[in-house]
TORMARKOL-413096 format. One record per atom (N, C-alpha, C): residue in three letters; x, y, z. Coordinates in pm, whole numbers, plus 50000, padded with zeros to 5 digits. Each point is the difference from the previous one (the first is absolute). Example, Ala and Ser with C-alpha at 12.3 -4.5 7.8 and 13.67 -1.06 7.14 Angstrom:
BEGIN
ALA513194943150780;ALA499115011950000;ALA500905012050000;SER499655010549928;SER500825011950006;SER499235010950073;
This chain:
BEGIN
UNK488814739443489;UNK498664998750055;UNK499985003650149;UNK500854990650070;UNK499975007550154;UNK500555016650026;UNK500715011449889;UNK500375006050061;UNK498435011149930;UNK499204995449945;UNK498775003249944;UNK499104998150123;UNK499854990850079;UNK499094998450082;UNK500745009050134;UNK501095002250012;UNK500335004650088;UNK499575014249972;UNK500775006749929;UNK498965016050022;UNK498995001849965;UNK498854993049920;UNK498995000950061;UNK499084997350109;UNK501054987850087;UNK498995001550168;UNK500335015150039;UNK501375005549938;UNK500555010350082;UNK498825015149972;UNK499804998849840;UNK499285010949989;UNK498384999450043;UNK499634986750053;UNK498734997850013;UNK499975005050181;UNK501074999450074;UNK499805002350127;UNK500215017750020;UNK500835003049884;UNK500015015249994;UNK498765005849990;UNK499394993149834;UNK498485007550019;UNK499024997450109;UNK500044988050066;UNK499414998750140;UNK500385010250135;UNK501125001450032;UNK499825009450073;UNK499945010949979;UNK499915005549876;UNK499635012850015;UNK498425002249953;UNK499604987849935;UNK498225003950047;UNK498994997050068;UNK501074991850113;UNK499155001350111;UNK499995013150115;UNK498614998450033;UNK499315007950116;UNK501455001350080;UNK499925013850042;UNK501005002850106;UNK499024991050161;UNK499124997850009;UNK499284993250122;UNK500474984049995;UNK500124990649896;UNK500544993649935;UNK501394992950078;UNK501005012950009;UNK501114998050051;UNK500355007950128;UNK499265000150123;UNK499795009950083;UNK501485000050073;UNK500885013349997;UNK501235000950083;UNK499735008050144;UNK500044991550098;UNK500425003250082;UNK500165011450094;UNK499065009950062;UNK500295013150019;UNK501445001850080;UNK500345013949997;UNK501164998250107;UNK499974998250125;UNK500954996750064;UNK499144998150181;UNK499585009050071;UNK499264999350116;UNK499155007050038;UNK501484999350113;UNK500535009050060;UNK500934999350144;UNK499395013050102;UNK499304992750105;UNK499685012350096;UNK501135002650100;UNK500445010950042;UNK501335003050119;UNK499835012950053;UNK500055005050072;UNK500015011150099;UNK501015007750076;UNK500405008550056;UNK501105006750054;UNK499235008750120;UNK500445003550085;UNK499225008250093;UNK500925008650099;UNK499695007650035;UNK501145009850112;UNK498925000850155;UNK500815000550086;UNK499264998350183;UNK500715014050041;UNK498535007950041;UNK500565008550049;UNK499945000650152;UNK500975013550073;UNK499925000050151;UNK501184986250069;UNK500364997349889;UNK502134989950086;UNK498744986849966;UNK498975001149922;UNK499414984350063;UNK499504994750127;UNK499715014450055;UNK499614995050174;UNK498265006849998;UNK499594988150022;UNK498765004250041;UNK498785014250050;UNK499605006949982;UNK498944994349866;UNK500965002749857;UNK499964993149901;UNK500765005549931;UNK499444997149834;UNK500245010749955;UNK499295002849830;UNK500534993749927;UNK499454989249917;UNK500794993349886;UNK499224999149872;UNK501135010449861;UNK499505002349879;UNK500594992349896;UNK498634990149935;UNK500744992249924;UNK499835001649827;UNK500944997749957;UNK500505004449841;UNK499354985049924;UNK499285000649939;UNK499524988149878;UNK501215001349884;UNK500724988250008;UNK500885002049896;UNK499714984849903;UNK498854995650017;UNK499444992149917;UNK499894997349855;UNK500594990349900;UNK500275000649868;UNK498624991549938;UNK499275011949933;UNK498614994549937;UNK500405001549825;UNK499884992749921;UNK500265000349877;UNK498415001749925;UNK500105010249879;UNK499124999749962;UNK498764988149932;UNK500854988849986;UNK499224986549967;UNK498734994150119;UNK500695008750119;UNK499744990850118;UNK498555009150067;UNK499585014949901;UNK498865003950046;UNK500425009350160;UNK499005005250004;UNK500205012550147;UNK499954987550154;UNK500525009050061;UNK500444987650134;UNK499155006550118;UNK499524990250084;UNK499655003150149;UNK500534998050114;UNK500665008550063;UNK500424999850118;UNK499284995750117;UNK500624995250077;UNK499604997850148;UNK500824994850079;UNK500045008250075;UNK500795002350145;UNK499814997750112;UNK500804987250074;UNK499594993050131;UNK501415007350062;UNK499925008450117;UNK500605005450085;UNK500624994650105;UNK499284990850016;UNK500524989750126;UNK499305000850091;UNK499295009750029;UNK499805004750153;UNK498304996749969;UNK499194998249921;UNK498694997849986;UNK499265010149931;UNK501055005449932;UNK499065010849910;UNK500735000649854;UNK499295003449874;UNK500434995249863;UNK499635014649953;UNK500555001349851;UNK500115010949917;UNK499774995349826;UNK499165007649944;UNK500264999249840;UNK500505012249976;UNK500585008050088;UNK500995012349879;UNK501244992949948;UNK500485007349908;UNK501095000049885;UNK501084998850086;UNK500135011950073;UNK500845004650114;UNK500095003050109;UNK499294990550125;UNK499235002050117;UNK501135006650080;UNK499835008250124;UNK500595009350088;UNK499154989050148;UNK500894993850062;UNK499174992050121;UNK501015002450130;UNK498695002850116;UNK500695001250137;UNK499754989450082;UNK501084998650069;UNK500254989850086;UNK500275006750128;UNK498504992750059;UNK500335006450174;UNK500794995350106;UNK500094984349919;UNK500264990550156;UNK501664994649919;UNK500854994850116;UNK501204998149945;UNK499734982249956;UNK500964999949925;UNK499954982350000;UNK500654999049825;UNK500024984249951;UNK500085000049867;UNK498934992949900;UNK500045009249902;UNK499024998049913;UNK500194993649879;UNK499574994649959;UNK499924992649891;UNK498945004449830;UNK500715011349932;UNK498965005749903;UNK499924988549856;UNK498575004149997;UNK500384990849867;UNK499425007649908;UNK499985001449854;UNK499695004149852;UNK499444995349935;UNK498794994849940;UNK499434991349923;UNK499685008549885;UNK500304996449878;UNK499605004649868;UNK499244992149910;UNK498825005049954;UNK499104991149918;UNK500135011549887;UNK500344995849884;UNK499395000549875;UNK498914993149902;UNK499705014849966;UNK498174995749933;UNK500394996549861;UNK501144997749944;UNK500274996949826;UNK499724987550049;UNK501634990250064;UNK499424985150027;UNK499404991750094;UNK499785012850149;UNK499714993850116;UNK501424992950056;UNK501115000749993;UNK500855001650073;UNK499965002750148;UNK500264992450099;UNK500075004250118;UNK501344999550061;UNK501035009850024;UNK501194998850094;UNK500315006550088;UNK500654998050062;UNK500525011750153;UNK501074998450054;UNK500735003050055;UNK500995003950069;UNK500275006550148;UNK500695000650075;UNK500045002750165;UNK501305003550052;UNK500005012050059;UNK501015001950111;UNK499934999050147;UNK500534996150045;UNK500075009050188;UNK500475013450025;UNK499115003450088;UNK500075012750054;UNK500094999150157;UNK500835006850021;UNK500634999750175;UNK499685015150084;UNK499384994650094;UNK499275016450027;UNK500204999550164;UNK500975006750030;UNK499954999450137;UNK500025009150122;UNK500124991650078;UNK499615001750192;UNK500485013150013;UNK499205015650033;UNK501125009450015;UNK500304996650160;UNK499864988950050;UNK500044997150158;UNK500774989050011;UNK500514991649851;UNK500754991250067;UNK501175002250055;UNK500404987850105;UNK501675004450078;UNK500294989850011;UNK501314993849954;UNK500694991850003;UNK501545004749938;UNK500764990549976;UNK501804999449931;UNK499894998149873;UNK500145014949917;UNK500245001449857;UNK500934988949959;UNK499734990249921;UNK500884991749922;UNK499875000949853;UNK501515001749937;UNK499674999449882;UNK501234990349897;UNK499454998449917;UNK500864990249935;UNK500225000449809;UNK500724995449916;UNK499635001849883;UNK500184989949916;UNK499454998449883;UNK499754989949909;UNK500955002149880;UNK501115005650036;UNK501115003849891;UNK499125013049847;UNK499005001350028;UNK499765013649896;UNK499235008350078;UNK499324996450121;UNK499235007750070;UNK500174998050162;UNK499505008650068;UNK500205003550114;UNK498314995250084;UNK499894993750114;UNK499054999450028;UNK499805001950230;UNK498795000950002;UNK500195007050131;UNK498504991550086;UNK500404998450145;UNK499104992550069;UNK500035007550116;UNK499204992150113;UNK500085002350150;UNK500094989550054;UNK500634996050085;UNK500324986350103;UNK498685005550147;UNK499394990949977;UNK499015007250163;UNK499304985850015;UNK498614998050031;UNK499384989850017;UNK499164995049871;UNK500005002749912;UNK498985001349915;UNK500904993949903;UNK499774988649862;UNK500344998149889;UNK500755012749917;UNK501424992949964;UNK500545014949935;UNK499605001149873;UNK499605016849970;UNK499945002949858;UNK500865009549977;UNK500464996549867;UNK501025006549928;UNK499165010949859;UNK501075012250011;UNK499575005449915;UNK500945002549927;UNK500155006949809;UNK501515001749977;UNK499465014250025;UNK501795004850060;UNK499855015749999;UNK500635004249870;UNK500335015049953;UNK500135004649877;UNK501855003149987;UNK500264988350025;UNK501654999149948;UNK499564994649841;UNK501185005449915;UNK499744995949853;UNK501495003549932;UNK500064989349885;UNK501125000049950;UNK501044992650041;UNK499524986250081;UNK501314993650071;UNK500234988449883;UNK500744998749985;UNK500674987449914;UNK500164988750020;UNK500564996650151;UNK500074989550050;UNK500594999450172;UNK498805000450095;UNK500775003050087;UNK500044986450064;UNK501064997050104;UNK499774989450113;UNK500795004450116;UNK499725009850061;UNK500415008050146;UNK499425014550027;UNK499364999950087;UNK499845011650091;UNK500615003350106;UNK499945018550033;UNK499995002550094;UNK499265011250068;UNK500225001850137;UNK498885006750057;UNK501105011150090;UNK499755011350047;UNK500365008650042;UNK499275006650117;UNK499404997550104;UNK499015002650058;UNK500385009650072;UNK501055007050018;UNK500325014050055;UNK499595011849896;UNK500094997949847;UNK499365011549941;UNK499084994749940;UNK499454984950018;UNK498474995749905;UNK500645002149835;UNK500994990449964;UNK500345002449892;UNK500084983249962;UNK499264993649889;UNK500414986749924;UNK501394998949883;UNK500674992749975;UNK500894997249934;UNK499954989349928;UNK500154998249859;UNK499434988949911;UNK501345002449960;UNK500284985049965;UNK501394995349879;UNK499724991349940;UNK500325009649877;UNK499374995349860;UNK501354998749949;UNK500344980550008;UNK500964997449946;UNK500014998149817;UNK499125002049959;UNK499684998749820;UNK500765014549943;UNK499345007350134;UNK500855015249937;UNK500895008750078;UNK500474987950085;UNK501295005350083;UNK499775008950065;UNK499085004550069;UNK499595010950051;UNK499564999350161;UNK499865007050095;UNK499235000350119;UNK498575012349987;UNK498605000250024;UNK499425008049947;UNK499325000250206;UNK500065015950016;UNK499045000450094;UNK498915012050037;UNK499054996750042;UNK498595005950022;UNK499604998850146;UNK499265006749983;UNK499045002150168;UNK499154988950042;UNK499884997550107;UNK499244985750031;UNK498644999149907;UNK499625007949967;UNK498735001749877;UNK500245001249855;UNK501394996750026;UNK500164992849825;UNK500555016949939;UNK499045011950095;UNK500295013149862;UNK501915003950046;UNK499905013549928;UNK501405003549965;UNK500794987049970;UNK499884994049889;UNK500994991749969;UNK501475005649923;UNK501094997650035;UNK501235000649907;UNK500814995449946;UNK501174999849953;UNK500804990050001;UNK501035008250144;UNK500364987450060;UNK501025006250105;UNK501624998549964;UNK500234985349964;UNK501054996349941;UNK499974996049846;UNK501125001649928;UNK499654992349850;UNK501384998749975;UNK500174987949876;UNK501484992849964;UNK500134994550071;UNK499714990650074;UNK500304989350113;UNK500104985149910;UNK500734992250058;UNK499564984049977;UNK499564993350074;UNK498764994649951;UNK499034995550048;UNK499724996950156;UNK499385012650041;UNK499664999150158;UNK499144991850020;UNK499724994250094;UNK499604992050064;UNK499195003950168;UNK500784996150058;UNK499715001750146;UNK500515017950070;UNK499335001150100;UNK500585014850044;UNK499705000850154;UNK500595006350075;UNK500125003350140;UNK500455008950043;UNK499535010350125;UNK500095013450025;UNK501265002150108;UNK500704999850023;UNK500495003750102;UNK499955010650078;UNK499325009350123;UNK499275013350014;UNK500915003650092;UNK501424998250044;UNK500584999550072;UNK501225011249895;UNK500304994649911;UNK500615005449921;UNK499775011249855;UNK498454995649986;UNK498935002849961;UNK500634997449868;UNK500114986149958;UNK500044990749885;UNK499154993649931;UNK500254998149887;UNK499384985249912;UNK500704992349963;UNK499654990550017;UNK500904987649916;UNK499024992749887;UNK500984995849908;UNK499154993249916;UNK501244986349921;UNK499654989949939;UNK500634992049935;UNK500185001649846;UNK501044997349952;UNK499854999649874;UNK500804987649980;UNK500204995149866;UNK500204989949949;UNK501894990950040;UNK500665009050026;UNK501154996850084;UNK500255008150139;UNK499315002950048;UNK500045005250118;UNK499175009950103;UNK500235009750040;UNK499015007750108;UNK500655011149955;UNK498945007949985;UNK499735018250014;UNK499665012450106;UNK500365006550004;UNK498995006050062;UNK500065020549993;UNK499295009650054;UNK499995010049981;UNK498925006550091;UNK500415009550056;UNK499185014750081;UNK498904997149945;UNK498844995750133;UNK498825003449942;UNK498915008949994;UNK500685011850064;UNK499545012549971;UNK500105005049841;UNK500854996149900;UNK500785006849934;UNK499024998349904;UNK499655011649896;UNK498824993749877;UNK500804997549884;UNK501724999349993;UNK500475000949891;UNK499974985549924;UNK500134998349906;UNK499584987349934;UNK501274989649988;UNK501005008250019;UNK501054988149903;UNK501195001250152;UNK499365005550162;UNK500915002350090;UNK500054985950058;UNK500634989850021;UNK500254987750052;UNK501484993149985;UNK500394996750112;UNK501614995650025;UNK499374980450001;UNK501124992249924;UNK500584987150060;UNK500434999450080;UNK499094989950092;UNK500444995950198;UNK500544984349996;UNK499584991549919;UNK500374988349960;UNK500184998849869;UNK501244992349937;UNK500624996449861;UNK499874984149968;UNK500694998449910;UNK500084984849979;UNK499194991049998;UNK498794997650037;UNK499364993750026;UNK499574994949870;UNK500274984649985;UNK499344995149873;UNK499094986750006;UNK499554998650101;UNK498574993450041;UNK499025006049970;UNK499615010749966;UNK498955010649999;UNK498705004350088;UNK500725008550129;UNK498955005750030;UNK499345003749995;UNK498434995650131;UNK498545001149946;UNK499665006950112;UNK500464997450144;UNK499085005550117;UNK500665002850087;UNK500085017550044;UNK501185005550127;UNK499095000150103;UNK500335003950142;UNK499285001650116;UNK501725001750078;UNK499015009150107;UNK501355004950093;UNK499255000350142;UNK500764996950095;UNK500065002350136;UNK500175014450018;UNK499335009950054;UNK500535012650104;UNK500964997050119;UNK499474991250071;UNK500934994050167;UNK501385002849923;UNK500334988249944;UNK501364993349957;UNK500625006449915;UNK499105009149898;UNK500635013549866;UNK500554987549919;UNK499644987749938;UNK499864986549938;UNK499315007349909;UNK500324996249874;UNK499344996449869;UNK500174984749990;UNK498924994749898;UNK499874985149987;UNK499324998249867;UNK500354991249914;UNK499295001049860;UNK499824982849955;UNK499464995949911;UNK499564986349954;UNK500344997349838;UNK500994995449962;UNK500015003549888;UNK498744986549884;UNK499995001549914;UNK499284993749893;UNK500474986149945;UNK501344994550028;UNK500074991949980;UNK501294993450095;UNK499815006550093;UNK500494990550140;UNK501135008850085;UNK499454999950094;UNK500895009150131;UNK499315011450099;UNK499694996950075;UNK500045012150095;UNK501045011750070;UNK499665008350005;UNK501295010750021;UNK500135008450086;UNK500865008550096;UNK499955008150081;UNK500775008550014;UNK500105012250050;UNK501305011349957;UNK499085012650124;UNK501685000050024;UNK499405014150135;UNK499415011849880;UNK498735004750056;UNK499895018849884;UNK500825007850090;UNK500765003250090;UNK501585005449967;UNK501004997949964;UNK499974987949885;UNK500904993249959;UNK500844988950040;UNK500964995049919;UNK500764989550064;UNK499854984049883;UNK500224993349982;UNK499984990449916;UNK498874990250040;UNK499194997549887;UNK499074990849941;UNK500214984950042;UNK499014993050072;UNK499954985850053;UNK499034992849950;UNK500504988349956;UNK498664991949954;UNK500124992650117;UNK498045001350025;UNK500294987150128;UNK499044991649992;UNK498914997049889;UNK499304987949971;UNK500174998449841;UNK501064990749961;UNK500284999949813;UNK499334991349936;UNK498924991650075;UNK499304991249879;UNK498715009450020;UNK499875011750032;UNK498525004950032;UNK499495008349825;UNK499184995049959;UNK499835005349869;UNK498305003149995;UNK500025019350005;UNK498475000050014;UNK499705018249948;UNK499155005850053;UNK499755013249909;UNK499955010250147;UNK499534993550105;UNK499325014950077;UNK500944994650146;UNK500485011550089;UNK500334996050125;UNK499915011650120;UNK499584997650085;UNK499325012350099;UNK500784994450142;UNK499815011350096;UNK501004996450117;UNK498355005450102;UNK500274990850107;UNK498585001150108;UNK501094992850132;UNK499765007450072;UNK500735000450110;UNK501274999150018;UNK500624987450018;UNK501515001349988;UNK500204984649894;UNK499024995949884;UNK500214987149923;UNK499715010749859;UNK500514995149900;UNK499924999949850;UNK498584989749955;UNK499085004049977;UNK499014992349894;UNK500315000749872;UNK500064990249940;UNK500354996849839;UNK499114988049883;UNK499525003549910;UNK499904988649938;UNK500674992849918;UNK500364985750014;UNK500764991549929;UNK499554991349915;UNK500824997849863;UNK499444989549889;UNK500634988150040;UNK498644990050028;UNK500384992450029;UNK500184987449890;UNK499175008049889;UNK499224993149883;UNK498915003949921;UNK500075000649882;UNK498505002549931;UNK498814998850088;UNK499355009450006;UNK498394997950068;UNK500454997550172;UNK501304999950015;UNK500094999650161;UNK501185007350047;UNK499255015550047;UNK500885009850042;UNK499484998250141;UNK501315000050118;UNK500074998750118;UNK500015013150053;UNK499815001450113;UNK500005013250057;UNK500784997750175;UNK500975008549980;UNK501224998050138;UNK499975010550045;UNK500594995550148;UNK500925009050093;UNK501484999250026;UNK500395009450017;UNK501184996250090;UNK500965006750074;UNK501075000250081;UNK500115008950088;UNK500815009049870;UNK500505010650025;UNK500745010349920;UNK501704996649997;UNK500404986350056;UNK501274992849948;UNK499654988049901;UNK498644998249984;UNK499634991649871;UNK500104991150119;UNK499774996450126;UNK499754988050073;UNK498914998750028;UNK499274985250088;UNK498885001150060;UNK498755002049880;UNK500214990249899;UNK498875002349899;UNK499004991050044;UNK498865011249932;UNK498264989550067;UNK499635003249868;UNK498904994249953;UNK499334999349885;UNK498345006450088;UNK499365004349901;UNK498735005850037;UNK498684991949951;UNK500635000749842;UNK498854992149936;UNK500914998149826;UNK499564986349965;UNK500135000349903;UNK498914999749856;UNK500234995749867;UNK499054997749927;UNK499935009349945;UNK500045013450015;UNK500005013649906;UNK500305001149856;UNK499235006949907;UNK499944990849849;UNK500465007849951;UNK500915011850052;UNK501265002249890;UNK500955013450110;UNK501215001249979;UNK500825008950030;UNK499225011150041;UNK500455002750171;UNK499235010550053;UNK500125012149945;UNK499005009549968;UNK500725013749973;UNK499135011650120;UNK498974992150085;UNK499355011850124;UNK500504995250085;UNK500985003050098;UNK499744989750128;UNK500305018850103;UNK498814994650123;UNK500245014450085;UNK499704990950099;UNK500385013650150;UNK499294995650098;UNK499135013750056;UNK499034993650051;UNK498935010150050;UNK499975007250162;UNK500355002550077;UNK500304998550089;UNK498605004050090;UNK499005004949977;UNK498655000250103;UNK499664987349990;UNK499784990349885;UNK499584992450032;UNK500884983450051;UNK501235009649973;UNK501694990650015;UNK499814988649912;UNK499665001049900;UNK500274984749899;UNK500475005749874;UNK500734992749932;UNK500724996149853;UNK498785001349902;UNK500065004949920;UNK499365004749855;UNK500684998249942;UNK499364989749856;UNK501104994549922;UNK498584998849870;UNK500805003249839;UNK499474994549891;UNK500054987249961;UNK498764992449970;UNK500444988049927;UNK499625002749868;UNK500685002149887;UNK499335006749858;UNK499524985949957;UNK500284994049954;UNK499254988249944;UNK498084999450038;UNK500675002150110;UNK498204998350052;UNK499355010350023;UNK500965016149950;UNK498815009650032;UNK500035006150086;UNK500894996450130;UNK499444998550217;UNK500985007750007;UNK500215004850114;UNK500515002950108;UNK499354998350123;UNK501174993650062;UNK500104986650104;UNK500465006250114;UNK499615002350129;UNK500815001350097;UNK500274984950119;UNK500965005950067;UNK500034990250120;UNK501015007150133;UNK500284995350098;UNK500205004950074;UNK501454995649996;UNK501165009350050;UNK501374996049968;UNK500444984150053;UNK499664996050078;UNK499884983950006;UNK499304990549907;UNK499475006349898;UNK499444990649897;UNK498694995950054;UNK499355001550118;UNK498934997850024;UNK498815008849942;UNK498694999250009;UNK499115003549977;UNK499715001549855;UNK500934993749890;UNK499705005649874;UNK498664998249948;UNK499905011049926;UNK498515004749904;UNK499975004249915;UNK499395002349921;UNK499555006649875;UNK499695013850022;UNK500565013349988;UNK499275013650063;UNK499015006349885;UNK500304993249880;UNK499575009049885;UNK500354990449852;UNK499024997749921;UNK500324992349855;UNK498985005149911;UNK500605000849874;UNK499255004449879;UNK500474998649885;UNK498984994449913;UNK500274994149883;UNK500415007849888;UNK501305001949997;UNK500795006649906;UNK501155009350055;UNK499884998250173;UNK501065013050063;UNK501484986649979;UNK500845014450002;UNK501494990650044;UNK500635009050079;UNK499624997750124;UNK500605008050105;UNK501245000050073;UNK500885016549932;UNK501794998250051;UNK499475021550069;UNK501384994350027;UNK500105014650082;UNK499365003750136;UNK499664988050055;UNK499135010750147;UNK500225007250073;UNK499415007150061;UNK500475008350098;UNK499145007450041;UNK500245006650159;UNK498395000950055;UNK500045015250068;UNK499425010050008;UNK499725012750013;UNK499785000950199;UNK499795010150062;UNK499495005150136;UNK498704996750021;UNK499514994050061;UNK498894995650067;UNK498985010849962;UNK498774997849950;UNK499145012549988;UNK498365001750137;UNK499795003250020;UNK499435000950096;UNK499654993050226;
């Protein structure tokens, strides 16, 4: 008896759904997703033409869609594919609104658009977020960042800058590589490849070098040279794992920080390797006058930031609290203060090599800022 009552609830819900009204059981259209893409012409400098692509997903359930287009600047669009000029520099905020007439659906979506000063002048700074490359001005004004068109990085956490031929240098330790381009991001290449995992890098123009770190030690190679695989071992052994070189010109000193404890020093005309601060465990280390700046773990959520003379004596602390292992730390020298990433929070922080004046120079919700480094003064 029960296995009697059982298929017939079963065949009674069969003939139910299939003679009911398809309205009955209404599914769901597919989603409505509005999104956009756009290209800036003229470098993005003012006045400058920007054509934008509707790449908006309308499903046929969802009925024909209406556009409308808020520009930012006080003027709107219902084309498909609006073509809009921008006279004045600044950043904009576009937005997309899509209404469909099947369910009345309303959604939208928004980018920024960065349109700028062909008059501004200030200190090119730029920095990267380990897949992209991004670019500012240090002057009086709130910094804005734009990304420039580096692509294909894997994972970087070090830059460098070249300001005798205006050349950037990215190390992309995911793919072992050093990749460099023109301060505008174009001609990108690979410069070096087969490396372990670079890290930090520094020019020496004296000898007309690079140095870079890899995972037991220091590298380096002609940096004129475009060949890919041309690079000699300058330091061996090293099994702390280096993260951050910097060198003196005066002294012809190299100096490096390794990753899990030691600071290091070695003439670049050679001669044997000195550790001279061994509980120092941090990612980035830069030389400004005649002291070593470094950051140190002091602890989860509290990375310290030091000096000290170049025998590892005479240590000062700057600031602490930094919410994870440095990977930007520079110094600026027009405006003479320390530029430093705090990724946790987004910032980069400067202060003045005494630890005074610290600030916030720049934060944004989603940057993780490593690699800085700052270009020739522009105007």
């Amino acid at each position: 008896m029960k296995l009697f009552i059982k298929y017939s609830l079963f065949f009674l819900l069969v003939a139910l759904f299939f003679s009911c009204d398809k309205d009955d059981f209404p599914v769901p259209p597919a989603s409505v997703v509005p999104k956009f893409t756009f290209t800036v012409d003229n470098d993005g400098i003012a006045p400058a033409t920007v054509t934008f692509t509707n790449n908006s997903i309308i499903p046929a359930e969802a009925g024909t869609a209406q556009y409308t287009w808020n520009f930012g600047d006080n003027t709107t669009s219902n084309e498909v594919n609006p073509v809009h000029l921008y006279q004045e520099s600044g950043i904009y905020e576009v937005k997309l609104v899509v209404v469909t007439s099947g369910n009345g659906l309303i959604k939208q979506t928004s980018q920024t658009i960065v349109i700028k000063d062909p008059n501004a002048s200030g200190i090119p700074i730029y920095f990267t977020d380990g897949t992209l490359v991004f670019s500012g001005l240090i002057n009086d004004v709130a910094p804005v960042f734009e990304q420039i068109p580096i692509s294909n990085i894997q994972g970087s956490y070090g830059m460098c800058i070249d300001t005798l031929h205006n050349k950037l240098y990215i190390s992309d330790v995911d793919a072992g590589q050093i990749i460099q381009a023109d301060l505008d991001g174009k001609n990108q290449k690979i410069w070096r490849s087969g490396l372990d995992s670079p890290n930090g890098m520094c020019i020496d123009y004296q000898s007309n070098k690079m140095y870079w770190d890899n995972s037991s030690g220091i590298q380096r190679t002609d940096l004129n040279s475009d060949q890919v695989d041309l690079y000699e071992d300058f330091v061996t052994g090293q099994s702390n794992d280096p993260d951050g070189v910097a060198l003196d010109p005066v002294t012809r000193s190299l100096f490096w920080i390794n990753y899990d404890g030691g600071v290091w020093t070695k003439g670049l005309d050679g001669g044997a390797e000195k550790e001279i601060i061994p509980d120092a465990e941090g990612g980035s280390i830069i030389v400004v006058g005649n002291r070593i700046f470094f950051d140190y773990y002091n602890g989860s959520g509290d990375i310290h930031l030091k000096s000290a003379d170049f025998y590892g004596g005479n240590v000062a602390t700057l600031t602490t609290g930094i919410t994870r292992v440095v990977y930007g730390l520079n110094y600026e020298p027009t405006t003479g203060m320390i530029y430093f990433g705090d990724r946790n929070l987004g910032a980069i922080k400067r202060c003045n090599p005494d630890g005074s004046g610290l600030e916030t120079f720049y934060q944004a919700s989603g940057a993780s800022p490593k690699g800085i480094v700052f270009g020739k003064k522009k105007g």
